[in-house]
C-alpha positions in Angstrom: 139.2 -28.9 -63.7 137.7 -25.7 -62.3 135.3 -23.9 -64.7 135.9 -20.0 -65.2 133.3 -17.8 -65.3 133.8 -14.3 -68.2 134.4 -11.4 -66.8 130.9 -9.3 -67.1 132.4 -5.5 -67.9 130.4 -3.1 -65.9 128.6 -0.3 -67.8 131.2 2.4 -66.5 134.3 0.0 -68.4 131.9 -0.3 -71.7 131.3 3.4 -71.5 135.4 4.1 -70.8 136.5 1.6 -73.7 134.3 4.1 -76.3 135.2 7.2 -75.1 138.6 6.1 -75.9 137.8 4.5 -79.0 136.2 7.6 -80.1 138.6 9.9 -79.0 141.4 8.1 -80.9 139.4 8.9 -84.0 138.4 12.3 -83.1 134.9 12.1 -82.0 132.7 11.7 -78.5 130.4 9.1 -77.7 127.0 10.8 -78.0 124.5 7.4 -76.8 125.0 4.0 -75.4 122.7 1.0 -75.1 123.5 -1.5 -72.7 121.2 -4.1 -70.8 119.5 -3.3 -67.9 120.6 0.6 -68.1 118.4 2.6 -66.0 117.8 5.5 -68.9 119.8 8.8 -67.9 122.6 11.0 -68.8 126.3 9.6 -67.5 128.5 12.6 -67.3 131.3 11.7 -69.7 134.7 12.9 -70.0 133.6 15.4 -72.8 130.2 15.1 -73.2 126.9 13.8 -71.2 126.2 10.9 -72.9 122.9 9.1 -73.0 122.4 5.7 -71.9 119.3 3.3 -72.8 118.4 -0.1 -71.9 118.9 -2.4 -74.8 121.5 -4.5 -76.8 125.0 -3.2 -75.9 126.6 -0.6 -78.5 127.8 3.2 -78.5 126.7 5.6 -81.1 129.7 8.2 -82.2 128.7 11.9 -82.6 129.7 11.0 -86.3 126.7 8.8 -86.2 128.9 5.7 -86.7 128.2 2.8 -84.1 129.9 0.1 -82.7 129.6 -2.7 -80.3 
């Protein structure tokens, strides 16, 4: 039986899934964490948005987060 392997989702697809997230309730994706992020500003669809190194999550311009 072959073993699979999960699917790793590159920081680009973690950034894409909350943008969309928080557009459908309205807001923009003001920071994201993610592990081994060199620190910067990724030019989002509606906003820079700055990334960090650390445990992966988005902050929403609401201040709400989510993983």
């Amino acid at each position: 039986m072959a073993k699979e392997t999960a699917q790793i989702e590159t920081l680009e697809a973690f950034i894409d899934r909350h943008e969309s997230t928080a557009q459908a309730a309205g807001l923009v994706v003001t920071q994201i964490a993610y592990p081994g992020a060199a620190s910067r500003v990724f030019p989002g669809k509606y906003a820079g948005i700055n990334v960090i190194d650390g445990k992966p999550g988005a902050t929403y311009s609401d201040g709400s987060k989510n993983n």
